[in-house]
Chimera marker file (.cmm) of the C-alpha trace (Angstrom):
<marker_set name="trace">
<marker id="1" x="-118.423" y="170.797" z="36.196" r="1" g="1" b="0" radius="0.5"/>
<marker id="2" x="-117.092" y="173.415" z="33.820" r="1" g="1" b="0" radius="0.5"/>
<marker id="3" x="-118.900" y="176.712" z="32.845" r="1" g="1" b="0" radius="0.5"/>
<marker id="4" x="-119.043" y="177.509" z="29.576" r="1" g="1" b="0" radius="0.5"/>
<marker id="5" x="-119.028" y="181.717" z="28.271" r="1" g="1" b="0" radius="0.5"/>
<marker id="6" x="-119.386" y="182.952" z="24.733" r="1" g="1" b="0" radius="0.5"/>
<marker id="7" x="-119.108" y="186.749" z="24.480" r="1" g="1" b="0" radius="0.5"/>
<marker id="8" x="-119.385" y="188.619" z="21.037" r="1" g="1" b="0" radius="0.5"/>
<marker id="9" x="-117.111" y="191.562" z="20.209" r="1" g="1" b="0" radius="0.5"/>
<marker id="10" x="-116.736" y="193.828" z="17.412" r="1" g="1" b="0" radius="0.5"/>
<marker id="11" x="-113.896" y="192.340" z="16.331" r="1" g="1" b="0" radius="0.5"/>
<marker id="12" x="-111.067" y="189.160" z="16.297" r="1" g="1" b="0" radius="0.5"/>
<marker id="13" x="-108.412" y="191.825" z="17.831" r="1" g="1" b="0" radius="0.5"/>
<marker id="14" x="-110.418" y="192.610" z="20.031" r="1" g="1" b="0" radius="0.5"/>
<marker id="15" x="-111.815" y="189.099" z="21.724" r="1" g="1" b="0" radius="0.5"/>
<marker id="16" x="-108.069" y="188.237" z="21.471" r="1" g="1" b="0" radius="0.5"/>
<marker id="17" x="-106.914" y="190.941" z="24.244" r="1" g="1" b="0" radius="0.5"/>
<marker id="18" x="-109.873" y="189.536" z="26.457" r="1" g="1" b="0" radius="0.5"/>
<marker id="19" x="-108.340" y="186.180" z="26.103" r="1" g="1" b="0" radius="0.5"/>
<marker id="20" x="-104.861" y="187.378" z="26.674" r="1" g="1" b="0" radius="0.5"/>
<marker id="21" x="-106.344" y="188.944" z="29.899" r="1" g="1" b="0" radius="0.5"/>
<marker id="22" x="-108.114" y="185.591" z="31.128" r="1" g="1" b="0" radius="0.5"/>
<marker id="23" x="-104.431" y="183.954" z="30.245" r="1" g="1" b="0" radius="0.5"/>
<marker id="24" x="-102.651" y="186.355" z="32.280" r="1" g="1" b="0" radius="0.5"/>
<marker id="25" x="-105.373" y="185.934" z="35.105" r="1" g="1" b="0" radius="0.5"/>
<marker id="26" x="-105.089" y="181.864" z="35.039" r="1" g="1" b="0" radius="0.5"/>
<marker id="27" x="-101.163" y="182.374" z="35.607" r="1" g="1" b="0" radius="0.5"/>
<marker id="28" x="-102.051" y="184.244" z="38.299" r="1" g="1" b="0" radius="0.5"/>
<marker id="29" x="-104.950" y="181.194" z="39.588" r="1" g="1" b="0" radius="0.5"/>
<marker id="30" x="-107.888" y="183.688" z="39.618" r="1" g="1" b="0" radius="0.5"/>
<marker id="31" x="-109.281" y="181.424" z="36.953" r="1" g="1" b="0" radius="0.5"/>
<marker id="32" x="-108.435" y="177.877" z="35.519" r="1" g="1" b="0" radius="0.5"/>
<marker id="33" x="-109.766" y="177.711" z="31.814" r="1" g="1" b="0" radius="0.5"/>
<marker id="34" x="-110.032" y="174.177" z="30.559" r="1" g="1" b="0" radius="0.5"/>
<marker id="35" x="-110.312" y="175.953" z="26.796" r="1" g="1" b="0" radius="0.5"/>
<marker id="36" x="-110.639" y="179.817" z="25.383" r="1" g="1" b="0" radius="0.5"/>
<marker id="37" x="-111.520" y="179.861" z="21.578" r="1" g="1" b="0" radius="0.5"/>
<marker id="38" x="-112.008" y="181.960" z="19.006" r="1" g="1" b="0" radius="0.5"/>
<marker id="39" x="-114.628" y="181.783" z="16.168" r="1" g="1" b="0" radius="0.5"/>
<marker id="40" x="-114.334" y="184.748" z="13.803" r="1" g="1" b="0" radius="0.5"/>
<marker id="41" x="-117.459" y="185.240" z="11.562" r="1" g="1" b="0" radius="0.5"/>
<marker id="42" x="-116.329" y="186.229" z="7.939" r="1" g="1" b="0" radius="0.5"/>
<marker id="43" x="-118.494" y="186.330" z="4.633" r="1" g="1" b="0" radius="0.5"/>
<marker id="44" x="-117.085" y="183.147" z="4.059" r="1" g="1" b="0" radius="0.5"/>
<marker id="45" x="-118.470" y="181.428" z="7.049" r="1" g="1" b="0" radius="0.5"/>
<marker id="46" x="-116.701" y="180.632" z="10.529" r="1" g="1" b="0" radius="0.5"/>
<marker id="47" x="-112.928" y="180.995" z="11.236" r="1" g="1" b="0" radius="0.5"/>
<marker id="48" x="-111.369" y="179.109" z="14.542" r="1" g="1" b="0" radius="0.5"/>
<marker id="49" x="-109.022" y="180.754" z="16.471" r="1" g="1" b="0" radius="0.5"/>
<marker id="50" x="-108.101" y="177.902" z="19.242" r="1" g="1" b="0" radius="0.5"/>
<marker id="51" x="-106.048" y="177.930" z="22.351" r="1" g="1" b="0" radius="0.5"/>
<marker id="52" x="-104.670" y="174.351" z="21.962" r="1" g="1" b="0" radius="0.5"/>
<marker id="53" x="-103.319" y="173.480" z="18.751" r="1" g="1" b="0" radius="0.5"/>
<marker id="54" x="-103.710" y="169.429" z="18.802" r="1" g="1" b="0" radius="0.5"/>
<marker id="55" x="-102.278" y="169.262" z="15.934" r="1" g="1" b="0" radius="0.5"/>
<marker id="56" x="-99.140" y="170.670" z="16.930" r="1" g="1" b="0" radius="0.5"/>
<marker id="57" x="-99.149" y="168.907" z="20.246" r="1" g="1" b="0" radius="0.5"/>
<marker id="58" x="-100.075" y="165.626" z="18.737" r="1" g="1" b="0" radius="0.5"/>
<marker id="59" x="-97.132" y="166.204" z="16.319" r="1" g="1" b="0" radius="0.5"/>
<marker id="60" x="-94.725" y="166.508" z="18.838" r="1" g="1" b="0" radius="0.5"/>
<marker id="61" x="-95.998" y="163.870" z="20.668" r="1" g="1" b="0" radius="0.5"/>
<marker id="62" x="-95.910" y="161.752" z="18.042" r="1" g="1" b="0" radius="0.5"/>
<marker id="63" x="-92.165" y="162.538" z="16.739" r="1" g="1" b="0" radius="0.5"/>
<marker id="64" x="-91.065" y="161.803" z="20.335" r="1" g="1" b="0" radius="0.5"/>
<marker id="65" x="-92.593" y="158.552" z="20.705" r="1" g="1" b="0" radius="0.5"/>
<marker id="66" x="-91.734" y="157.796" z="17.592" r="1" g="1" b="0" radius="0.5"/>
<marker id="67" x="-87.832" y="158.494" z="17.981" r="1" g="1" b="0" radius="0.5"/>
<marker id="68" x="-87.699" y="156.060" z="20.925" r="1" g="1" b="0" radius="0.5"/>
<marker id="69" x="-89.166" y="153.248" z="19.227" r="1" g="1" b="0" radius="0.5"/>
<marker id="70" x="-87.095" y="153.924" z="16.016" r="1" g="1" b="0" radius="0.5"/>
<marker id="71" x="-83.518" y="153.991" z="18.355" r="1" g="1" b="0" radius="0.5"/>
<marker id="72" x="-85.215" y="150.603" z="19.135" r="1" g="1" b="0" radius="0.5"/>
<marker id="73" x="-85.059" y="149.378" z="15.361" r="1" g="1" b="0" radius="0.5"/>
<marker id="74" x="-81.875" y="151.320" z="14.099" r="1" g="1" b="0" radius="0.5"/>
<marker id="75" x="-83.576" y="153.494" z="12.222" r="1" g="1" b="0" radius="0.5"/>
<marker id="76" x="-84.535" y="156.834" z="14.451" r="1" g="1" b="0" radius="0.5"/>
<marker id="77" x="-85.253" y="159.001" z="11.662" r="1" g="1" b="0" radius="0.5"/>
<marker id="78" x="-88.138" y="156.979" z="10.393" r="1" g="1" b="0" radius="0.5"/>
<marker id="79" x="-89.143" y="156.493" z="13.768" r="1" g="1" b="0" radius="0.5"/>
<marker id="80" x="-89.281" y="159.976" z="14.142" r="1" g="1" b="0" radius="0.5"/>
<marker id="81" x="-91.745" y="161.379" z="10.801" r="1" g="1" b="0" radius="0.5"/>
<marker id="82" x="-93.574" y="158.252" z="11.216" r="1" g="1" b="0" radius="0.5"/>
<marker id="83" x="-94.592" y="159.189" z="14.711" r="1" g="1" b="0" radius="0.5"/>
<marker id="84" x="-94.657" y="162.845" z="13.701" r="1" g="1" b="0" radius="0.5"/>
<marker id="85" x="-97.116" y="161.788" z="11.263" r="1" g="1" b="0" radius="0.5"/>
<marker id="86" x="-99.417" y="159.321" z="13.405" r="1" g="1" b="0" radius="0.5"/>
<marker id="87" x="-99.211" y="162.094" z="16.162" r="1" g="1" b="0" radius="0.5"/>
<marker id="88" x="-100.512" y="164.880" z="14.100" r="1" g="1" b="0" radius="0.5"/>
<marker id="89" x="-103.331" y="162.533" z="12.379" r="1" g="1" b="0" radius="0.5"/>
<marker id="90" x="-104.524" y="161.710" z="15.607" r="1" g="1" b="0" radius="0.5"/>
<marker id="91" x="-104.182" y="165.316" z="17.128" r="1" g="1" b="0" radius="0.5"/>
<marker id="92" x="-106.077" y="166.935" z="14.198" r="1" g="1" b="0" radius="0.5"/>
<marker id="93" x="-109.019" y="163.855" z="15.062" r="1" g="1" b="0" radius="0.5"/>
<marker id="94" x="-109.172" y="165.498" z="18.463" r="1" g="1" b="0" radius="0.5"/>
<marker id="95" x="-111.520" y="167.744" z="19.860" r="1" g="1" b="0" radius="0.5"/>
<marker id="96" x="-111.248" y="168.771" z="23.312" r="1" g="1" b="0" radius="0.5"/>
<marker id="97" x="-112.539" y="171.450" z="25.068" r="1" g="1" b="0" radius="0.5"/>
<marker id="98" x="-115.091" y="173.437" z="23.256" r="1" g="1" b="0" radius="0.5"/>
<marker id="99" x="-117.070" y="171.464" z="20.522" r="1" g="1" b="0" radius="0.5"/>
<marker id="100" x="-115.770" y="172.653" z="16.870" r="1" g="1" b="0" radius="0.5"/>
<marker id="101" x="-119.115" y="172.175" z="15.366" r="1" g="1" b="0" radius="0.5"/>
<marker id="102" x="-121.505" y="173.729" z="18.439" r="1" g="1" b="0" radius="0.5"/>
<marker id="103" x="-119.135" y="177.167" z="18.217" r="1" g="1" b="0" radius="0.5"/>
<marker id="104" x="-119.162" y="177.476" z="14.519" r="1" g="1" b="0" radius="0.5"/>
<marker id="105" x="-122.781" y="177.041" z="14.995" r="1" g="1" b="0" radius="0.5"/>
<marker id="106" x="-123.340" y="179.805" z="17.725" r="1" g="1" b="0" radius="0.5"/>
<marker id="107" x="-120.863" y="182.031" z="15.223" r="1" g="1" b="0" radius="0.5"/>
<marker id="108" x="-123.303" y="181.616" z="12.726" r="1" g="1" b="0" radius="0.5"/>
<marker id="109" x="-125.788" y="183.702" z="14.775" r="1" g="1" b="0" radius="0.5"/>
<marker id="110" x="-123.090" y="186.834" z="14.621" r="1" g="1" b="0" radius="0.5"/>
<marker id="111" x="-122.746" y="189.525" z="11.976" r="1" g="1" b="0" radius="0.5"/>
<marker id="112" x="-119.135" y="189.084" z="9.986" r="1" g="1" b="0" radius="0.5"/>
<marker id="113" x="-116.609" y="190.892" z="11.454" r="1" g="1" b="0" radius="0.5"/>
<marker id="114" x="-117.470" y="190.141" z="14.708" r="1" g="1" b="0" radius="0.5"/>
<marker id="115" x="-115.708" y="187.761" z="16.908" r="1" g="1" b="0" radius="0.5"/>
<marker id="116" x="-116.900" y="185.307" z="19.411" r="1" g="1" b="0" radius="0.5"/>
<marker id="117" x="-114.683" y="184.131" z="22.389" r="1" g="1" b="0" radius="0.5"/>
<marker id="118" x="-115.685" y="180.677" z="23.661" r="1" g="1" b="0" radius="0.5"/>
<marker id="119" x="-114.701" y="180.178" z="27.261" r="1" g="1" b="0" radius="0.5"/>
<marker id="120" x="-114.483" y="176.842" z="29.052" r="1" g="1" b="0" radius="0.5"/>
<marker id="121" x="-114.266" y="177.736" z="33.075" r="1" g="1" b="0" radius="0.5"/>
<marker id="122" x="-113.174" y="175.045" z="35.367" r="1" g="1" b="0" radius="0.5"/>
<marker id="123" x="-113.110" y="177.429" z="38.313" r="1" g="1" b="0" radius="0.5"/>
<marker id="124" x="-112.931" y="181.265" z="38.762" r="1" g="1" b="0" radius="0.5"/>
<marker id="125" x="-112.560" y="183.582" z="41.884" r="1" g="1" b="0" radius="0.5"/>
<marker id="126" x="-115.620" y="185.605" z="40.414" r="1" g="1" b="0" radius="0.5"/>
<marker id="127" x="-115.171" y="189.164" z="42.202" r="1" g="1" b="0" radius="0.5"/>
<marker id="128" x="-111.790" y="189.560" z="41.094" r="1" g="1" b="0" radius="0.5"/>
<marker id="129" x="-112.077" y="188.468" z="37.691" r="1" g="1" b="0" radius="0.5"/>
<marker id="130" x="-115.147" y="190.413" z="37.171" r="1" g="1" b="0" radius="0.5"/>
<marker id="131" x="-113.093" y="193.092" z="38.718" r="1" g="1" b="0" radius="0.5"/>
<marker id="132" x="-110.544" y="192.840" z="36.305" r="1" g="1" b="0" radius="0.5"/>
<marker id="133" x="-113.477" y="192.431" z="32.968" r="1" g="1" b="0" radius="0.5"/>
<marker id="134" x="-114.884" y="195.378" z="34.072" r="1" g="1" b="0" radius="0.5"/>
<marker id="135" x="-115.809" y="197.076" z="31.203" r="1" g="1" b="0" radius="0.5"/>
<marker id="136" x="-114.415" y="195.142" z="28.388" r="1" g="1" b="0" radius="0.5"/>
<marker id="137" x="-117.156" y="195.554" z="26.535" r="1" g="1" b="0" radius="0.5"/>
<marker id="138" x="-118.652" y="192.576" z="24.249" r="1" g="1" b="0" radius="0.5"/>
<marker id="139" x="-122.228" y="191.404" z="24.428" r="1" g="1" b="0" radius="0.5"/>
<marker id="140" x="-123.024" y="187.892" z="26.196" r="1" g="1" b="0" radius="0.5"/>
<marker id="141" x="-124.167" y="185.486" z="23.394" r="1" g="1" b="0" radius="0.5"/>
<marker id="142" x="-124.621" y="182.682" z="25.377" r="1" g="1" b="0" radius="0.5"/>
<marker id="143" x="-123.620" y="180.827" z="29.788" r="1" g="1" b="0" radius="0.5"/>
<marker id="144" x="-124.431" y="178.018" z="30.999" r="1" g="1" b="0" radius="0.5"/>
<marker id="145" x="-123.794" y="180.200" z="34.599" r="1" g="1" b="0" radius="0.5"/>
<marker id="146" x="-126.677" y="180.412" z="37.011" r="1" g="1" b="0" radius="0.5"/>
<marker id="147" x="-128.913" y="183.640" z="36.123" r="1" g="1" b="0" radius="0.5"/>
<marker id="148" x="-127.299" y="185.433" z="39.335" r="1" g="1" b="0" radius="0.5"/>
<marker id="149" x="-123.811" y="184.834" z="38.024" r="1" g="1" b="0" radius="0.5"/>
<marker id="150" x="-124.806" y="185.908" z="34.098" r="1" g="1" b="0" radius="0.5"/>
<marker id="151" x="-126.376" y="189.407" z="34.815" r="1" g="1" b="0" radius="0.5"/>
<marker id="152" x="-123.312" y="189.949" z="36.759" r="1" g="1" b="0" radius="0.5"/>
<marker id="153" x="-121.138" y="189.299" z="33.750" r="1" g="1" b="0" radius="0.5"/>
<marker id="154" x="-123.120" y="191.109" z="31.837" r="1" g="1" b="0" radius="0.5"/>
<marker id="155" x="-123.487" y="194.272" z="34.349" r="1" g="1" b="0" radius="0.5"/>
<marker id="156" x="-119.143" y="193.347" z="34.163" r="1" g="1" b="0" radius="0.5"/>
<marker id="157" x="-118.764" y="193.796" z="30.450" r="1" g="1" b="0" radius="0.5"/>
<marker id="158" x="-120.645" y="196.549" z="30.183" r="1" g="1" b="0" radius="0.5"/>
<marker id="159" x="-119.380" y="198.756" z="33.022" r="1" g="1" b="0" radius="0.5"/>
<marker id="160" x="-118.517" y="202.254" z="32.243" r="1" g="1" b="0" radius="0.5"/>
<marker id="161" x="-114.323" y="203.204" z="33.834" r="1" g="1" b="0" radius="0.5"/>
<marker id="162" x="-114.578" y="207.191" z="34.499" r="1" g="1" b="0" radius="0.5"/>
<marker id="163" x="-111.821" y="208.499" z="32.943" r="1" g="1" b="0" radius="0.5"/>
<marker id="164" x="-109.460" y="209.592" z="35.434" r="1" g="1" b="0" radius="0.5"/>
<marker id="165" x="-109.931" y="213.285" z="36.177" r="1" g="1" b="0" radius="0.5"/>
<marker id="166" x="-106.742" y="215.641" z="36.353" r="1" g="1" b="0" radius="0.5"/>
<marker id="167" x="-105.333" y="216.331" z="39.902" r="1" g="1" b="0" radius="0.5"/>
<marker id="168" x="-105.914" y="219.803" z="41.131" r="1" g="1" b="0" radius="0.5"/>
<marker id="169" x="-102.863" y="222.030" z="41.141" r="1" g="1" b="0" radius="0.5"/>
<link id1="1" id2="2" r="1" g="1" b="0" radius="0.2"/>
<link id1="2" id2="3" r="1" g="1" b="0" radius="0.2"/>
<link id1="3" id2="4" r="1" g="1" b="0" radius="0.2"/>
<link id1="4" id2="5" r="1" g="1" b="0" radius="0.2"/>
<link id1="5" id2="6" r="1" g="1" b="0" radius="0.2"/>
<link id1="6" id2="7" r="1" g="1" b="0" radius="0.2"/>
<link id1="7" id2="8" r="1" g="1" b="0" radius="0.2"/>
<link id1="8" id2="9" r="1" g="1" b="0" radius="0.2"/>
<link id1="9" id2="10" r="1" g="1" b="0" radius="0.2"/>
<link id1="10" id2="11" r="1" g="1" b="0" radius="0.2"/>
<link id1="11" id2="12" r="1" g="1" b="0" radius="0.2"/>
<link id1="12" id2="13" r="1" g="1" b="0" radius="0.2"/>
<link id1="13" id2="14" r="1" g="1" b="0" radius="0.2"/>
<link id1="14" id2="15" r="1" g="1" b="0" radius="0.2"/>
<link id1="15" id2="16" r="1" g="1" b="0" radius="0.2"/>
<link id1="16" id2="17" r="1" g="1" b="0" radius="0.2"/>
<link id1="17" id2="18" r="1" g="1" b="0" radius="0.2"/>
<link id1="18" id2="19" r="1" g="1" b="0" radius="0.2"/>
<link id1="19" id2="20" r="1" g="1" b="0" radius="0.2"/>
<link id1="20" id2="21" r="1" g="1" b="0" radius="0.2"/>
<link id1="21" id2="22" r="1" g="1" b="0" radius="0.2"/>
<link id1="22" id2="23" r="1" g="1" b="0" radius="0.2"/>
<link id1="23" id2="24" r="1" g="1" b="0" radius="0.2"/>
<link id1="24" id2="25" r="1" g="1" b="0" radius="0.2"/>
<link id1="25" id2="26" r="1" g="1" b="0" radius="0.2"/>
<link id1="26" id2="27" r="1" g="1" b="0" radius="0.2"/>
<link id1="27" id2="28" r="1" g="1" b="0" radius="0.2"/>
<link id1="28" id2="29" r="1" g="1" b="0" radius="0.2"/>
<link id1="29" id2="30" r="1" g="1" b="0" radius="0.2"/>
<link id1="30" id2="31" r="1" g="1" b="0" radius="0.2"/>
<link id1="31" id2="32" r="1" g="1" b="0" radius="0.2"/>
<link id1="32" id2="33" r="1" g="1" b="0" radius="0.2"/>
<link id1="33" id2="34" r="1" g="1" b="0" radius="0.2"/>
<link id1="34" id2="35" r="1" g="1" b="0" radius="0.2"/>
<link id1="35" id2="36" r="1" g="1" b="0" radius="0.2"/>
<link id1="36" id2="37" r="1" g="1" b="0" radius="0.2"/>
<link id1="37" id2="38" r="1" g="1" b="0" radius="0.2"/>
<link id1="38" id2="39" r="1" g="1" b="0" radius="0.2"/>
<link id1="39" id2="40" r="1" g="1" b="0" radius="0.2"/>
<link id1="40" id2="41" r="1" g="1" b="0" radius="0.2"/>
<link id1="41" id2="42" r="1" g="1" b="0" radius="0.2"/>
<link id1="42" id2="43" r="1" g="1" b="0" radius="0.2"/>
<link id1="43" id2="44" r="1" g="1" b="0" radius="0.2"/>
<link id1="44" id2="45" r="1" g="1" b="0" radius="0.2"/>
<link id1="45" id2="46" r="1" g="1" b="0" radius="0.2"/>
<link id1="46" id2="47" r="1" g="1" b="0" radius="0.2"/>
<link id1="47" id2="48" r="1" g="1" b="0" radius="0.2"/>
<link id1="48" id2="49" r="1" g="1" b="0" radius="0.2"/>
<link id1="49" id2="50" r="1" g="1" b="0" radius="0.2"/>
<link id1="50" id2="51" r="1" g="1" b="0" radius="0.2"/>
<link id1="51" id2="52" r="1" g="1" b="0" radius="0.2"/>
<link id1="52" id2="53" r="1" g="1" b="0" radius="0.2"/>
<link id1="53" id2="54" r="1" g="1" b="0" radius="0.2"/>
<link id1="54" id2="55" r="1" g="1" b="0" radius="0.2"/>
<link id1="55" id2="56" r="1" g="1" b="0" radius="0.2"/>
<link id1="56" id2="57" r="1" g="1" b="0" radius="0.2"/>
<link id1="57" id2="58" r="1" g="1" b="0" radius="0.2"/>
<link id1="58" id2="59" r="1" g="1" b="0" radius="0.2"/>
<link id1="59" id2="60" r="1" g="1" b="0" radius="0.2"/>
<link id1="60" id2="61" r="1" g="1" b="0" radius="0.2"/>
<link id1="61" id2="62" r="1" g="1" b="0" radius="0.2"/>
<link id1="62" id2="63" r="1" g="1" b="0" radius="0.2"/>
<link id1="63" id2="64" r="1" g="1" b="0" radius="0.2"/>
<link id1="64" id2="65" r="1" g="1" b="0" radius="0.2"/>
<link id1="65" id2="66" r="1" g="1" b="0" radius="0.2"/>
<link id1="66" id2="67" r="1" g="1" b="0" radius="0.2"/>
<link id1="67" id2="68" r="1" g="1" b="0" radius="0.2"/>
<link id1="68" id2="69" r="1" g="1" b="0" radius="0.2"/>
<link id1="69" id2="70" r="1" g="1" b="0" radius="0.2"/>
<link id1="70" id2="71" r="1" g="1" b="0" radius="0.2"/>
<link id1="71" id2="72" r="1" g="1" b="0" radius="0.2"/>
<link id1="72" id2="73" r="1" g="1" b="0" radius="0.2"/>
<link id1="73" id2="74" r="1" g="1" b="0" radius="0.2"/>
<link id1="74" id2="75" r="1" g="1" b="0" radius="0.2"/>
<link id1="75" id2="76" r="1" g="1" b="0" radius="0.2"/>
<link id1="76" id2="77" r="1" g="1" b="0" radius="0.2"/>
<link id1="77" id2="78" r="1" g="1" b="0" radius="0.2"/>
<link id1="78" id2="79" r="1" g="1" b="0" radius="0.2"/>
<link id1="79" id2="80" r="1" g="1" b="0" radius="0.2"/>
<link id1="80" id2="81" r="1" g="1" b="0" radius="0.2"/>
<link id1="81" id2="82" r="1" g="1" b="0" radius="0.2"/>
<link id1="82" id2="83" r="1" g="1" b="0" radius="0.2"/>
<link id1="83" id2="84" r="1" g="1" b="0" radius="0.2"/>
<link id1="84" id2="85" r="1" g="1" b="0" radius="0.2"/>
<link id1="85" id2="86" r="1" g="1" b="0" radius="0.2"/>
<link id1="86" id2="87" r="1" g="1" b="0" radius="0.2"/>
<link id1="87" id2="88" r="1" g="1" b="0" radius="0.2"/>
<link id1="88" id2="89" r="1" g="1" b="0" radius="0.2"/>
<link id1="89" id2="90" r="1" g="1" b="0" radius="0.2"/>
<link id1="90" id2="91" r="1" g="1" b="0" radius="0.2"/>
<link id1="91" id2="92" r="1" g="1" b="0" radius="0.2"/>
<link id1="92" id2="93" r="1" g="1" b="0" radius="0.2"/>
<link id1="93" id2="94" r="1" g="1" b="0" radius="0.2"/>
<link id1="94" id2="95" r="1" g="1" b="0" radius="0.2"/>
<link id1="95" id2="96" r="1" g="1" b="0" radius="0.2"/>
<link id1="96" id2="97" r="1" g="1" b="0" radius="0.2"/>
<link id1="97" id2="98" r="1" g="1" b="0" radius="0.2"/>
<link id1="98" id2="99" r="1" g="1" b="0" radius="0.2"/>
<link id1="99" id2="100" r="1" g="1" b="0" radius="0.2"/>
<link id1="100" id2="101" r="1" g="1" b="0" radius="0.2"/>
<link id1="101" id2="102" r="1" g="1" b="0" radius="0.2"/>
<link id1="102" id2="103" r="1" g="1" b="0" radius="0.2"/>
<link id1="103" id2="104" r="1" g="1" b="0" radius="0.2"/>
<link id1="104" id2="105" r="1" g="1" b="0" radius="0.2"/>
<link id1="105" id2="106" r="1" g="1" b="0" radius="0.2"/>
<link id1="106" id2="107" r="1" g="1" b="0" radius="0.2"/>
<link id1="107" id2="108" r="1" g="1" b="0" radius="0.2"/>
<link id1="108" id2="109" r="1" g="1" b="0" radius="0.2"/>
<link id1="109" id2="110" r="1" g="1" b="0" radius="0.2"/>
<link id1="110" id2="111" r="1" g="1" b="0" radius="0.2"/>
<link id1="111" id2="112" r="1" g="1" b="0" radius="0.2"/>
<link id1="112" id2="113" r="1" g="1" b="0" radius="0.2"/>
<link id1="113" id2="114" r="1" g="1" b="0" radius="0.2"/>
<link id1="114" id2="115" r="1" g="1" b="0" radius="0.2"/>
<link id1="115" id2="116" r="1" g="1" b="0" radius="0.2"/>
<link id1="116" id2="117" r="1" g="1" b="0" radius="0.2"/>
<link id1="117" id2="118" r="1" g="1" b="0" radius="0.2"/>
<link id1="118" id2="119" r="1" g="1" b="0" radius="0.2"/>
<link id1="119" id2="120" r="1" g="1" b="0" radius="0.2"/>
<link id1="120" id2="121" r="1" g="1" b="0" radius="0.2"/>
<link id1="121" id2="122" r="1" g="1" b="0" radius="0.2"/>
<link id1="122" id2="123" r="1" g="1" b="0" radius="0.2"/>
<link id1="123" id2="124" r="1" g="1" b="0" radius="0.2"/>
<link id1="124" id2="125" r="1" g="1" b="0" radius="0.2"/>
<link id1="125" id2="126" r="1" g="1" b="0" radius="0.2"/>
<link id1="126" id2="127" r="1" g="1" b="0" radius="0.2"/>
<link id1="127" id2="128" r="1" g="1" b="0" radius="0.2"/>
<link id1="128" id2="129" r="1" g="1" b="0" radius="0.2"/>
<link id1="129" id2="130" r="1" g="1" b="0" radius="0.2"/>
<link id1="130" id2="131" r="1" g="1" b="0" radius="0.2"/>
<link id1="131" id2="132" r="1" g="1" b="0" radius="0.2"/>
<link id1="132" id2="133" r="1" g="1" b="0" radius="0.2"/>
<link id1="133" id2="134" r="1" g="1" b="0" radius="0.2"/>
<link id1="134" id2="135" r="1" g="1" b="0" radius="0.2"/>
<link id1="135" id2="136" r="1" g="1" b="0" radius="0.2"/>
<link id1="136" id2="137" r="1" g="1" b="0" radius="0.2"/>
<link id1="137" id2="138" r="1" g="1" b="0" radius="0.2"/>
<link id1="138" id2="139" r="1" g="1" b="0" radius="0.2"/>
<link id1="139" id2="140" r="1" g="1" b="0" radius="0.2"/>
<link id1="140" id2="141" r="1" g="1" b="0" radius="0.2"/>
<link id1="141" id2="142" r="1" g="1" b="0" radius="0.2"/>
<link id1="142" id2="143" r="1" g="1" b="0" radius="0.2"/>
<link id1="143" id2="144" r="1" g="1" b="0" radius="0.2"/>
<link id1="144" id2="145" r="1" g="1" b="0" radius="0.2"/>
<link id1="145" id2="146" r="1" g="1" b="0" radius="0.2"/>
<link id1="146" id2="147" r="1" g="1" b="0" radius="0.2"/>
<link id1="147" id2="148" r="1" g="1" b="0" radius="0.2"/>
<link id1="148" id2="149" r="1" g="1" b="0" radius="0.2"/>
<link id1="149" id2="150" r="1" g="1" b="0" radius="0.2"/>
<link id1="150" id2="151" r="1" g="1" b="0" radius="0.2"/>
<link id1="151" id2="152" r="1" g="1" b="0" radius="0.2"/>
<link id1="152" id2="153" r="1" g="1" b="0" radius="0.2"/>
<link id1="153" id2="154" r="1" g="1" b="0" radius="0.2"/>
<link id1="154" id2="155" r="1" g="1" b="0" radius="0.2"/>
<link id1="155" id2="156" r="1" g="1" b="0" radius="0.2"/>
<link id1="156" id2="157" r="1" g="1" b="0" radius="0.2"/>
<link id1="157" id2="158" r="1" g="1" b="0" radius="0.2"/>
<link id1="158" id2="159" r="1" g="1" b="0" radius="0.2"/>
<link id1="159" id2="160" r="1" g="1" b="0" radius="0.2"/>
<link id1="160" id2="161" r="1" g="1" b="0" radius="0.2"/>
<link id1="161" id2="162" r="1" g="1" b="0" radius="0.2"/>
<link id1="162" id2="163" r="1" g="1" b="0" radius="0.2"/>
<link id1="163" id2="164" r="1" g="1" b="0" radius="0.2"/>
<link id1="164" id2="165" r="1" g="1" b="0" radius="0.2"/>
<link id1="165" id2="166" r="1" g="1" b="0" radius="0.2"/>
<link id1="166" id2="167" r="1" g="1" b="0" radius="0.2"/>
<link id1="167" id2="168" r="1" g="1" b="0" radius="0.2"/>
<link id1="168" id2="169" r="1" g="1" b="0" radius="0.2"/>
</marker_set>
């Protein structure tokens, strides 16, 4: 069963190097994120940064499908924005991952300006990955981790790196 993380930093910049980070570190199978969104808090209300566009995807989908069946009919441009069409309805109807409405909720808890990264974990190699979060900063908002495994995220993100001292000449 996936994990889910939701860590608040001072900024959308900011949350979006952690999540280029966790990308880098799933390439690299230290961690396998089933989702990693954004929710920006502005004085407007809640902005969504997500991973997946389904839109997009459904889009594409959509345009694809729909070119086959229109070479079936003679008629493969139709074919093509009508499935381009369906295909984005239907991706824009889906939610996966991380529920839209729970993480605009949590955002709502967050002073604007700050950012909240939403992280669905299907499985992590924790040492290494903590290794590599290691003083990212950001404050946990909310885990559904055991209690062990959240203090040690939390002990993670707020780690202090020495600065490097000059060598000796």
């Amino acid at each position: 069963m996936p994990d889910l993380v939701a860590v608040v930093f001072p900024n959308e910049a900011r949350a979006e190097e952690v999540r280029d980070s966790l990308v880098e570190m799933a390439k690299e199978y230290l961690i396998e994120i089933g989702d990693a969104a954004i929710a920006l808090k502005t004085e407007k209300g809640v902005k969504l940064n997500q991973l997946l566009n389904t839109t997009a995807a459904g889009a594409a989908g959509g345009s694809f499908w729909g070119l086959l069946i229109g070479l079936l009919f003679m008629n493969p441009l139709l074919g093509v924005a009508a499935g381009a069409a369906s295909g984005a309805i239907a991706g824009r109807l889906t939610d996966v991952g991380v529920n839209d409405k729970f993480m605009k909720h949590m955002a709502e808890e967050v002073a604007p300006g700050e950012a909240v990264l939403f992280v669905l974990v299907n499985k992590v190699t924790g040492d290494k990955v903590l290794e590599r979060l290691s003083g990212v900063g950001g404050r946990v908002l909310q885990t559904s981790l055991d209690t062990a495994a959240e203090e040690k995220l939390r002990e993670a993100l707020a780690a202090h790196i020495p600065a490097t001292e000059p060598a000796a000449s």
